[in-house]
C-alpha positions as CSV (number, residue, x, y, z in Angstrom):
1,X,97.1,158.1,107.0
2,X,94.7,159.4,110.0
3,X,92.1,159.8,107.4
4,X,91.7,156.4,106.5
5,X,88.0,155.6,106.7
6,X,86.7,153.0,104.3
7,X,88.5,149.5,103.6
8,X,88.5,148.0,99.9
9,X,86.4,144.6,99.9
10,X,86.7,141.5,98.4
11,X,85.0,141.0,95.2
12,X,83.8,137.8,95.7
13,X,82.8,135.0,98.3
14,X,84.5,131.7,97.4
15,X,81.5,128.5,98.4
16,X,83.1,125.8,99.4
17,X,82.5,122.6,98.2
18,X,83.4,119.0,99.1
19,X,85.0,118.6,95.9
20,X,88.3,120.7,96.4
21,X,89.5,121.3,93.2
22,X,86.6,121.3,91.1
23,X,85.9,124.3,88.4
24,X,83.1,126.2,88.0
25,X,82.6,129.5,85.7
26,X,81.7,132.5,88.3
27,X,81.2,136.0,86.7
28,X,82.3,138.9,88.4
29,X,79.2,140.7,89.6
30,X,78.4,144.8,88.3
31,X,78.0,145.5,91.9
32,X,81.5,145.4,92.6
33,X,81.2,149.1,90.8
34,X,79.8,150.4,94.2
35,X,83.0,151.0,95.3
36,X,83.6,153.3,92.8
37,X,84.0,157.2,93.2
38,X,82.4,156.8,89.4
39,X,80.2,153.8,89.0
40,X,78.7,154.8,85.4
41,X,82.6,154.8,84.7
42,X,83.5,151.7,86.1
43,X,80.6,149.7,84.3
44,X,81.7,151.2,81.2
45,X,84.5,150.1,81.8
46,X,86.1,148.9,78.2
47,X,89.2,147.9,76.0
48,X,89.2,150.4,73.0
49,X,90.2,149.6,69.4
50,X,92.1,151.8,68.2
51,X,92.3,152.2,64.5
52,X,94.8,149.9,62.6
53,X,94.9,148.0,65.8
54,X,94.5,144.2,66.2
55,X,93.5,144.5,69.7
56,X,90.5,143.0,70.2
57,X,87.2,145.0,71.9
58,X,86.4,143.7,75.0
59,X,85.1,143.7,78.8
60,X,88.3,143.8,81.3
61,X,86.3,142.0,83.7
62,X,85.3,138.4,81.9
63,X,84.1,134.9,83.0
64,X,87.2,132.9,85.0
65,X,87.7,129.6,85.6
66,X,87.7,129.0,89.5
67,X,87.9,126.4,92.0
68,X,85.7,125.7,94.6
69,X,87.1,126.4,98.4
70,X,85.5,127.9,101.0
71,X,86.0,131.2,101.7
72,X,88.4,133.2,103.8
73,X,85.6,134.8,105.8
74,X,85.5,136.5,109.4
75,X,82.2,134.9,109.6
76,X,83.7,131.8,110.1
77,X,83.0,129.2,112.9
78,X,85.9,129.9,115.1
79,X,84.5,126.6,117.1
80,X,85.4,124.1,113.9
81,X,88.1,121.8,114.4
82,X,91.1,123.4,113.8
83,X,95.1,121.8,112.9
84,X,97.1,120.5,116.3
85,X,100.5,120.5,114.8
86,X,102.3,123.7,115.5
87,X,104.2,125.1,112.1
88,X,107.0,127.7,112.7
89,X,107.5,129.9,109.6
90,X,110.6,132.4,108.7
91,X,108.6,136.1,108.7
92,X,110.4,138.4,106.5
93,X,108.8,141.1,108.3
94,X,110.0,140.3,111.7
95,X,113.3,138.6,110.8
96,X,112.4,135.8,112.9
97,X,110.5,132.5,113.0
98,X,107.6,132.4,113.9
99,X,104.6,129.8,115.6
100,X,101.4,130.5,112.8
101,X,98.5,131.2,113.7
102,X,96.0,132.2,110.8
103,X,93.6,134.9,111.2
104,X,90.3,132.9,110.9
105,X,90.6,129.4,112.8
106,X,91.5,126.5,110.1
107,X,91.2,129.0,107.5
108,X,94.7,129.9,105.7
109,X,94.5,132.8,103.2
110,X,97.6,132.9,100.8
111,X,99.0,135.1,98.1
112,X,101.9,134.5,96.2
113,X,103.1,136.6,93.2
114,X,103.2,134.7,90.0
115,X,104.7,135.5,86.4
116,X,105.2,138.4,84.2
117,X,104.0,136.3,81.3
118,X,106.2,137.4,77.9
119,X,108.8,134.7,77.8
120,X,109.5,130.7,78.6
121,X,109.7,130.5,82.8
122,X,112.8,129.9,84.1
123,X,113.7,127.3,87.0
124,X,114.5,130.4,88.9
125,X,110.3,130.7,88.9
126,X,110.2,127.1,89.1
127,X,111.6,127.4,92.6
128,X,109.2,130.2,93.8
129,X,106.2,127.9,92.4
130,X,107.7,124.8,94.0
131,X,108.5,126.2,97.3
132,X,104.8,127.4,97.9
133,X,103.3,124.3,95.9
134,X,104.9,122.1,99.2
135,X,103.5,125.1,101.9
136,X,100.4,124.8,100.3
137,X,100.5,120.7,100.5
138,X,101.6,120.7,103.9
139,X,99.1,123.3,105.0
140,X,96.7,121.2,103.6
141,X,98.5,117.7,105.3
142,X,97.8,119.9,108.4
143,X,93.8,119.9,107.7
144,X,94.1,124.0,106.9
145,X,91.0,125.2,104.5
146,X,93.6,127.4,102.4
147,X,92.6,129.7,99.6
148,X,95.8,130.1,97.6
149,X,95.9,132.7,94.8
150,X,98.6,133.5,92.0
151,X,97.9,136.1,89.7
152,X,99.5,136.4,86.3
153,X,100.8,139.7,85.3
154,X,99.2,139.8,81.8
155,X,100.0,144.1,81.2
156,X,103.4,145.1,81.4
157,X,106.1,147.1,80.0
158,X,108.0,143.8,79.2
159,X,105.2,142.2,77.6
160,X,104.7,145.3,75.3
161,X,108.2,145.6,74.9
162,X,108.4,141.6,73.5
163,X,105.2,141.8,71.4
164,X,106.5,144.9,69.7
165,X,109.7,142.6,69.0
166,X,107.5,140.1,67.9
167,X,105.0,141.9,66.3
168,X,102.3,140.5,68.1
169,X,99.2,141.5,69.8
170,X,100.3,141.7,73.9
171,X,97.3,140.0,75.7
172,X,97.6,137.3,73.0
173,X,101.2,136.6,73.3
174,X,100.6,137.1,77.4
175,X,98.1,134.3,77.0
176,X,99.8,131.8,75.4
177,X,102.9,132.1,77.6
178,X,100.4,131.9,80.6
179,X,99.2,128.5,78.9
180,X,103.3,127.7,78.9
181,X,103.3,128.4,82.6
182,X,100.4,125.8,83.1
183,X,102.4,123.6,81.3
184,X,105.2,124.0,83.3
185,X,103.7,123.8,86.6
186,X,101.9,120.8,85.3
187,X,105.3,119.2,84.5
188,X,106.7,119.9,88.0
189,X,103.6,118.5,89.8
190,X,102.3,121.9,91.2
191,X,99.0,121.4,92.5
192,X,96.8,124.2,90.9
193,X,96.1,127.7,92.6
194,X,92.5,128.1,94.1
195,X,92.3,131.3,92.0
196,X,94.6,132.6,89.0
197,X,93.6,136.1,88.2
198,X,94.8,137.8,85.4
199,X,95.2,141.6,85.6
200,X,93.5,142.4,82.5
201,X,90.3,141.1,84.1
202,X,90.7,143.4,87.4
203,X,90.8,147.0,85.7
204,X,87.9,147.8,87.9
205,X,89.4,146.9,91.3
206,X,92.4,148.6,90.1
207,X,90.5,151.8,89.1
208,X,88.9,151.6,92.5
209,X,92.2,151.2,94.8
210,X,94.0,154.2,93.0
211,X,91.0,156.1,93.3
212,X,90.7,155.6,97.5
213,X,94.9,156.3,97.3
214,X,94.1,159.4,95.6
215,X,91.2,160.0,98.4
216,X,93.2,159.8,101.0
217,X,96.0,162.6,100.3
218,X,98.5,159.5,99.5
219,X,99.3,159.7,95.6
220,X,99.3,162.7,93.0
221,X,98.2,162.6,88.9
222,X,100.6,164.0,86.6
223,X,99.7,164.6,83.1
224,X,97.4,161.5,83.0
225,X,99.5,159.4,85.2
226,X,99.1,158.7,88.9
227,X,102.1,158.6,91.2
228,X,102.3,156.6,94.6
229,X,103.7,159.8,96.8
230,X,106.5,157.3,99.3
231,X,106.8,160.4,101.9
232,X,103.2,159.7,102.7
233,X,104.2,156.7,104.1
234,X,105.3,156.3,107.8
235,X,105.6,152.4,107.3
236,X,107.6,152.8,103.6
237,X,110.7,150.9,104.8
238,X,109.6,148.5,107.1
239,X,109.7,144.6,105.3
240,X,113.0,146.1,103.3
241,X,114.8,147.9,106.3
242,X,115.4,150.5,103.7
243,X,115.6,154.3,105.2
244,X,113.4,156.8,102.4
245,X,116.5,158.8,101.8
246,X,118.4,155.9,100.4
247,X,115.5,154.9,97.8
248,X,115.9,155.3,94.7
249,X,113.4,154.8,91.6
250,X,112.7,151.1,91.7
251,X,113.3,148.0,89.1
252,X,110.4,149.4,86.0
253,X,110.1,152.5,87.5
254,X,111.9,155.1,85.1
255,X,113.4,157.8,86.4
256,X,111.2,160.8,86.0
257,X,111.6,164.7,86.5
258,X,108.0,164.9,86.9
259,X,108.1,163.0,90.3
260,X,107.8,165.0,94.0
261,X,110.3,162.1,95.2
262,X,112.5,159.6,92.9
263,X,111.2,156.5,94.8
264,X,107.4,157.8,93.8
265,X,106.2,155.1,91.9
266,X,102.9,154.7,89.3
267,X,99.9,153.4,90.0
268,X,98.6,154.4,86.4
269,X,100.7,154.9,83.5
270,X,98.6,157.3,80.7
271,X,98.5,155.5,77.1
272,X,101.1,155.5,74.5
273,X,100.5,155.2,70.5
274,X,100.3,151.5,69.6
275,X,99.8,149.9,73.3
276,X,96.8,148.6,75.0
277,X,95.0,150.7,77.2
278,X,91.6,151.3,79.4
279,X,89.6,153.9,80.0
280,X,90.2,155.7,83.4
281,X,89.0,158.8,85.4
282,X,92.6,159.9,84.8
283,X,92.2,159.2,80.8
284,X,93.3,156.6,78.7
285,X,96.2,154.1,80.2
286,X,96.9,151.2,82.1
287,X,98.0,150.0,85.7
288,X,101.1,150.4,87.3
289,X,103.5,147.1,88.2
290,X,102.9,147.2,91.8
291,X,99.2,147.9,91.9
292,X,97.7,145.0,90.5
293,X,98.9,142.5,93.2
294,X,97.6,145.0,96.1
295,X,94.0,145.0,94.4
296,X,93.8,141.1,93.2
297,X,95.3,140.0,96.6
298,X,92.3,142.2,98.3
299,X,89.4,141.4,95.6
300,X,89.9,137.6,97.2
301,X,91.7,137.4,100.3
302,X,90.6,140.7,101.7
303,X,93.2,143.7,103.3
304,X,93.8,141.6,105.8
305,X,95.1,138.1,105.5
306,X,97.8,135.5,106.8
307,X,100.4,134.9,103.8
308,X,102.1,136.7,100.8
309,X,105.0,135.0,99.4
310,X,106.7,135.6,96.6
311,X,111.1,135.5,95.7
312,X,113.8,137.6,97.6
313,X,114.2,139.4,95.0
314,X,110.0,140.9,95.3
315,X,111.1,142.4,99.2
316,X,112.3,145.6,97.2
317,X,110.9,147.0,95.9
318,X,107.6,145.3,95.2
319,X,106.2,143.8,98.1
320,X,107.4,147.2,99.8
321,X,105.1,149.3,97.7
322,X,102.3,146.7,98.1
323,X,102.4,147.5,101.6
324,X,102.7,151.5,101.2
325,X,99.4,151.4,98.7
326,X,97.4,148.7,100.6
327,X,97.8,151.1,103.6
328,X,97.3,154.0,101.9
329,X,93.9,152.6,100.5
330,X,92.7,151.0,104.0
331,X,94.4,151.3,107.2
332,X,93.6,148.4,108.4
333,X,95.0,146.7,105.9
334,X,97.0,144.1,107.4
335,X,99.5,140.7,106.2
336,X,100.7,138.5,109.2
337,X,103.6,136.5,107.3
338,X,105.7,137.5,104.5
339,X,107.4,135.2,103.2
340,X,110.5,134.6,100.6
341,X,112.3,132.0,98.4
342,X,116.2,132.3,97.8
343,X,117.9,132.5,94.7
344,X,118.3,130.1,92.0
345,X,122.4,131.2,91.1
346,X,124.5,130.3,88.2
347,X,128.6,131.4,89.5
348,X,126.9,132.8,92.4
349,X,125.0,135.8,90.0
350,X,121.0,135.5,90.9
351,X,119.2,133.8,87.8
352,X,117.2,135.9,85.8
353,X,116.4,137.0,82.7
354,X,117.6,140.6,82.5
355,X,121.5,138.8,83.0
356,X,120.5,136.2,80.3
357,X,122.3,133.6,82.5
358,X,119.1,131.6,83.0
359,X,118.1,128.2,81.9
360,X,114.4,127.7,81.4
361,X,112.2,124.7,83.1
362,X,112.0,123.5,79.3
363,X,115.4,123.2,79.0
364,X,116.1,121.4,82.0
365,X,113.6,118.9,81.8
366,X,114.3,118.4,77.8
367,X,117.6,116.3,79.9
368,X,116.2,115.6,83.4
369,X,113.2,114.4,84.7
370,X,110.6,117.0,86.0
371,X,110.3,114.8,89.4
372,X,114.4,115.4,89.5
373,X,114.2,118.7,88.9
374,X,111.5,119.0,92.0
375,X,114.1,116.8,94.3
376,X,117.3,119.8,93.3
377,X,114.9,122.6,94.1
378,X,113.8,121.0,97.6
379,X,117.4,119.9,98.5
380,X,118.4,122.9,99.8
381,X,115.8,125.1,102.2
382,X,113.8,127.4,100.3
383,X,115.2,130.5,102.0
384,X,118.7,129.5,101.0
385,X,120.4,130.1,97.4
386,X,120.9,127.4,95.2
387,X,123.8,127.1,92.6
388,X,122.2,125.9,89.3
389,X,124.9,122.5,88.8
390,X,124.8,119.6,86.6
391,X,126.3,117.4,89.3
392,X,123.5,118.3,91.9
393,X,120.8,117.7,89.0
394,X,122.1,114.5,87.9
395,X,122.6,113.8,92.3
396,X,118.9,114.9,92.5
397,X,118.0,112.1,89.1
398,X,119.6,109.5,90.7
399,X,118.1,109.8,94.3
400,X,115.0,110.0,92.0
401,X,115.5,106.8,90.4
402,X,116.4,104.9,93.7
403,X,113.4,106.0,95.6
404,X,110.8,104.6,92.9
405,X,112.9,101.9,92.0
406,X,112.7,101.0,95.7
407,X,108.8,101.6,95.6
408,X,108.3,99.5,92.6
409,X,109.8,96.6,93.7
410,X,107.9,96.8,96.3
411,X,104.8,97.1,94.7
412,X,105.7,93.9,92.6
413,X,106.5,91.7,95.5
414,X,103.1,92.8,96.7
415,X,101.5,91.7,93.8
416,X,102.7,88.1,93.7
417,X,102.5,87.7,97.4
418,X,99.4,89.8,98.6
419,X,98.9,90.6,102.3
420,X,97.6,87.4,103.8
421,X,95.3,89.4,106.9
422,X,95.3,92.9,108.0
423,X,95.0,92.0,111.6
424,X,98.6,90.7,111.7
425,X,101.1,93.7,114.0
426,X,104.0,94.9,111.7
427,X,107.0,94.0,113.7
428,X,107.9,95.9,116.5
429,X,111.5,97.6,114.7
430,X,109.5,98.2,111.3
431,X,106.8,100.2,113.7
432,X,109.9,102.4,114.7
433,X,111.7,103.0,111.7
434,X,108.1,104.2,110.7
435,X,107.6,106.6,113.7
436,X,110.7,107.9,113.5
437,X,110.7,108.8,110.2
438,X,106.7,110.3,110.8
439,X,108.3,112.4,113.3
440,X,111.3,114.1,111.4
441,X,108.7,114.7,108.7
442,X,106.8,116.6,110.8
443,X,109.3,118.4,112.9
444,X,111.0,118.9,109.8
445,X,108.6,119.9,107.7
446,X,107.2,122.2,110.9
447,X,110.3,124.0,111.2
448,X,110.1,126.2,108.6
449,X,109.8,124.0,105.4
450,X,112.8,121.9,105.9
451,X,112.5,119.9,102.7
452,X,116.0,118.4,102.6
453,X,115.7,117.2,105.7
454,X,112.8,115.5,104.9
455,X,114.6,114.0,101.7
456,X,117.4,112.6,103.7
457,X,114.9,111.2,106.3
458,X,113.4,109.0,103.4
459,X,117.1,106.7,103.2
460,X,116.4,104.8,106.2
461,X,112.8,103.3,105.2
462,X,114.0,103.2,101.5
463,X,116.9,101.2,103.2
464,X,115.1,98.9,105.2
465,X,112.4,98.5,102.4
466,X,115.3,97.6,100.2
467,X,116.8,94.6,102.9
468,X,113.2,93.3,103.1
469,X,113.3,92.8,99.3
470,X,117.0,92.3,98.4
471,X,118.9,90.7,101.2
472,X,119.2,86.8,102.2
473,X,118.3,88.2,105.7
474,X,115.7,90.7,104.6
475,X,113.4,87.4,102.8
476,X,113.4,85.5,105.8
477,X,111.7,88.1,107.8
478,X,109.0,87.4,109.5
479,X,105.3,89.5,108.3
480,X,107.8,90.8,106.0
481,X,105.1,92.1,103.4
482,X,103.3,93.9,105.8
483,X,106.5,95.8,107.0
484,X,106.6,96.6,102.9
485,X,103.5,97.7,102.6
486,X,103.4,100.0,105.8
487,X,106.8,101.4,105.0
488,X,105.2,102.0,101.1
489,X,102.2,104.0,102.8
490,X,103.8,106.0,104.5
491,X,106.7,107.5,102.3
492,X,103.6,107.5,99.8
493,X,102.2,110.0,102.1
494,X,105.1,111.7,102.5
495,X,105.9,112.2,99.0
496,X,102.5,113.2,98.6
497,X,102.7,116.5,100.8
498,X,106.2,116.7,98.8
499,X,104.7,116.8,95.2
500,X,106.9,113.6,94.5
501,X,103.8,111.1,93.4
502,X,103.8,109.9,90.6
503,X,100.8,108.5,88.7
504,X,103.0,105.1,88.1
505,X,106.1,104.0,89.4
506,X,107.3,102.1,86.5
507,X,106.2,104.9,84.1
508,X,108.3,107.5,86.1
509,X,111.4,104.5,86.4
510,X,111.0,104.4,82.1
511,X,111.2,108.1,81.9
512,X,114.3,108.2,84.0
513,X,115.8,106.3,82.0
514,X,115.0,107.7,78.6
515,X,116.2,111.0,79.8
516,X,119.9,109.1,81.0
517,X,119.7,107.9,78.0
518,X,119.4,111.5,75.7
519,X,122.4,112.9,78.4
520,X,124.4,109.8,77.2
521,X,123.6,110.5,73.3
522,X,123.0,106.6,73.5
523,X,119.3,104.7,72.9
524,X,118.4,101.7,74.4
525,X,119.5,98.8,71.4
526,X,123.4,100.5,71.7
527,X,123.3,99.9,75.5
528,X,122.1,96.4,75.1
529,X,124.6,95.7,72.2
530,X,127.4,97.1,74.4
531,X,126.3,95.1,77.4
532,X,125.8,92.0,74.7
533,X,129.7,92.7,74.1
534,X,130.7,92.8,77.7
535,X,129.0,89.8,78.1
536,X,130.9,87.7,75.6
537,X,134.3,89.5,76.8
538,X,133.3,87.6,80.1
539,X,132.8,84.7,78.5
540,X,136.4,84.6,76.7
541,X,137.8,85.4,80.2
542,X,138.8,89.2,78.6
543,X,138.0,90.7,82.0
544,X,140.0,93.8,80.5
545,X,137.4,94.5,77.4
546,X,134.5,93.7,80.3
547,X,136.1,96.2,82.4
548,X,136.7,98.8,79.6
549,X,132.5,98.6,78.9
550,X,131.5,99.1,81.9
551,X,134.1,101.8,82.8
552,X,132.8,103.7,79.0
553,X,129.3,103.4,79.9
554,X,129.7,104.8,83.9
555,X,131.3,108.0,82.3
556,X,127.6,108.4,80.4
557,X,125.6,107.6,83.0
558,X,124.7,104.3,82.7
559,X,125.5,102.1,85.5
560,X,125.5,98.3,84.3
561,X,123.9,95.9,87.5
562,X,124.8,91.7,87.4
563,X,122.5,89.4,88.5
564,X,121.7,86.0,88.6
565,X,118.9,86.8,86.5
566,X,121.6,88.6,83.8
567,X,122.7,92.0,83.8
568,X,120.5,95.4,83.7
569,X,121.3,98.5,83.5
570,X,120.0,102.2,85.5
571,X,120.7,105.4,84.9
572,X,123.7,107.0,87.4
573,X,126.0,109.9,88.2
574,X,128.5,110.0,85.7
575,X,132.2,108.9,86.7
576,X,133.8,112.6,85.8
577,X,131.2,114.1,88.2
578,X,131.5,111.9,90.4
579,X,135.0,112.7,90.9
580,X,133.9,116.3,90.2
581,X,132.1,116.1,93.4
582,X,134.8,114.1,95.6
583,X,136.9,117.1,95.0
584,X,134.8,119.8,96.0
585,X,133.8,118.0,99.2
């Protein structure tokens, strides 16, 4: 490790903008090939066609869409404004909480491992992508510059292994389950990635980091493959607490005679008949698992930068052979937080694929409402498991349904009865039901992501919103719109840093209840015909039929609501989980 010298650079410099957000085409530059042991190579760089072979001939390193942000640069002004609140996050590394301080003042620079693409995700992926969606919101809240990327892993065993099934070309069938995934994360109100790099596009930077490996005495080539050499490594060990002698070859790493040391893992896997594969100084193949995050995460954060984040289940042995390879190819490599999501669980067993006990975020929001599938996954704190249930996801599409019903009527009282001056005070109680609830958002949100905290703290504004509009006592309050619309602003804000806003509140309240209604196997004319019934059994004094109704609706769902008005109806918990849940608690 002594002989460390050079450090891998990033690829590219990120200009920032005012426009956050915005996308712009940027070609990688043929400079980046100076890095290179071989630059003639690494220009040449190609994807062959082989003969009876749809694979299609082209560049690995293509035009990208990308976001403007600024840079995460150590040429930065350290004398910029930079965030006041403190935030406290978990460090896998250390075992410990701990205050963050980012390396470059204001600047945040995050990595977080995205998808193998060859399937549907799953909400056990949903959580990962949700959990640093609100990190990256409330870094943002907190005035941070943050350059968040999220690769896709586009060129893997799985994928070949799927489009073989198929019989389908792999980088096409990759591509249109990375579209999927957009989809998806479009569904859940994930705010885009600054950068999305696909590993088929970064053959070069690849190429480059297994050469310096290789340079530096740390990995060995085997008939055309390249093996990561663990005993090399002083640190291999240190984010899992594993000792070396208890390693064994990790998850898609096959167990292979040809290795100095079981846990040896590849950095370049030689080509097989029939699978896709670029050129290399080593021959013909293609990149290792692990590899490709190590080299993306440096082509734009750098070796050395403040978050990489990713599932429990990436500690080992993923994120652990990240950290043996980034060394190995810069010593100075160099990742101040690491941090991980718990489990999604169905009877306690993790979610995934490989047990075929997973649900996909199609399937669930085919019956629940994305926005309620966001409120399950934030209910409980990220580190912590969560056991897949229908009675927290119908919990989670109920406390969904009450907090924009809540906002929309306030937004229609507002209407009719506009604020009549701005310069009026709110009254001095609505003022501190606001600060209060400010400052368990904050310390909440501060303390290590504490979501459901911060969805509990929302029942007292929604409550007092909900006298203001509803009760005789409520009406007769005096600047009693302007305590609405200050207690709307700020849970607006809040839901905001949450991912909870919706583009319309009455739009989201519709979709609610469409989906109670598919869960019910009712549509909308049966549920006015039965409450048409109830009403005449009212009417004829049968208070049992009227009973009977409403007690067969609850059981699906559907809550019936009387008023002077006449009677409506909202989607609700449904009576046997209801009692489902009494008994467990």
């Amino acid at each position: 490790m002594a002989a460390l010298l050079k450090c891998y650079r990033p690829v590219l410099s990120l200009n920032s903008t005012p426009l956050f957000g915005s996308k712009k085409r940027i070609e990688l530059q043929k400079y980046l090939c100076k890095y290179t042991n071989n630059r003639s190579f690494s220009e040449k760089l190609l994807f062959r066609k082989k003969k009876n072979s749809s694979f299609i001939f082209r560049r690995c390193i293509s035009s990208f869409s990308l976001p403007n942000q600024a840079s995460i640069s150590s040429n930065s002004n350290p004398e910029q404004d930079v965030p006041k609140s403190d935030l406290w996050i978990y460090n896998t590394m250390t075992r410990q909480k701990e205050l963050f301080k980012p390396k470059v003042p204001g600047k945040v620079g995050m990595y977080v491992c995205g998808v193998t693409a060859y399937d549907l995700s799953h909400i056990g992926h949903a959580r990962v992508y949700v959990s640093f969606d609100v990190l990256f919101r409330y870094l943002r809240y907190l005035e941070y510059e943050v350059c968040y990327v999220r690769n896709f892993t586009d060129v893997d065993d799985k994928i070949i292994a799927r489009a073989k099934e198929l019989g389908e070309d792999p980088l096409r069938l990759s591509k249109r389950y990375c579209d999927e995934f957009h989809h998806d994360m479009e569904y859940l109100h994930c705010v885009p990635p600054t950068v999305e790099p696909y590993v088929s596009d970064h053959m070069v930077q690849i190429i480059d980091m297994i050469e310096k490996i290789l340079d530096n005495g740390c990995a060995y080539r085997v008939d055309g493959d390249v093996y990561f050499s663990v005993e090399k490594s002083p640190i291999y060990g240190q984010l899992s607490g594993r000792k070396l002698e208890d390693n064994r070859a990790g998850e898609r790493v096959a167990v292979d005679s040809r290795k100095k040391n079981p846990a040896d893992f590849a950095l370049w896997k030689s080509a097989k008949e029939g699978e896709p594969f670029w050129e290399s100084p080593w021959g013909p193949g293609r990149p290792g698992w692990h590899i490709e995050c190590s080299a993306m995460s440096a082509a734009y954060l750098g070796h050395t930068f403040d978050i990489h984040g990713g599932g429990m289940d990436l500690i080992f042995p993923h994120h652990e052979n990240e950290i043996a390879q980034s060394c190995a190819a810069c010593n100075k490599s160099n990742i101040s937080y690491w941090m991980h999501n718990g489990f999604v669980t169905v009877d306690s067993e993790k979610m995934s694929k490989s047990l075929g006990n997973f649900f996909t975020i199609r399937q669930v929001i085919n019956l629940y409402h994305p926005l309620a599938l966001r409120i399950f996954l934030m209910g409980t704190h990220y580190r912590s498991p969560i056991n897949y249930s229908d009675v927290l996801l119908e919990n989670a599409s109920d406390r969904a349904f009450y907090i924009y019903q809540t906002l929309h009527d306030s937004e229609q009282l507002m209407r009719q009865q506009p604020i009549a001056s701005q310069t009026k005070p709110i009254p001095d109680d609505t003022a501190s039901c606001i600060d209060k609830f400010r400052s368990d958002f904050k310390s909440s949100m501060s303390d290590d992501l504490h979501t459901s905290v911060v969805l509990a703290a929302l029942y007292d504004p929604l409550k007092y919103m909900n006298d203001l509009l509803h009760t005789r006592k409520g009406k007769k309050r005096q600047r009693r719109i302007e305590s609405l619309s200050a207690l709307e602003k700020e849970i607006r804000s809040v839901l905001s840093v949450l991912g909870m806003m919706p583009a319309s509140y009455s739009e989201v309240l519709q979709q609610l209840r469409e989906k109670a209604l598919k869960r019910a196997a009712l549509t909308e004319d049966e549920v006015q015909k039965k409450i048409s019934a109830r009403n005449l059994a009212r009417e004829n004094k049968e208070y049992e039929n009227s009973d009977a109704i409403r007690k067969e609706l609850a059981a699906l769902g559907i809550a019936l609501m009387d008023s002077p008005d006449g009677t409506i109806w909202r989607p609700t918990v449904p009576l046997a989980l209801q009692e489902q849940q009494s008994v467990s608690t």
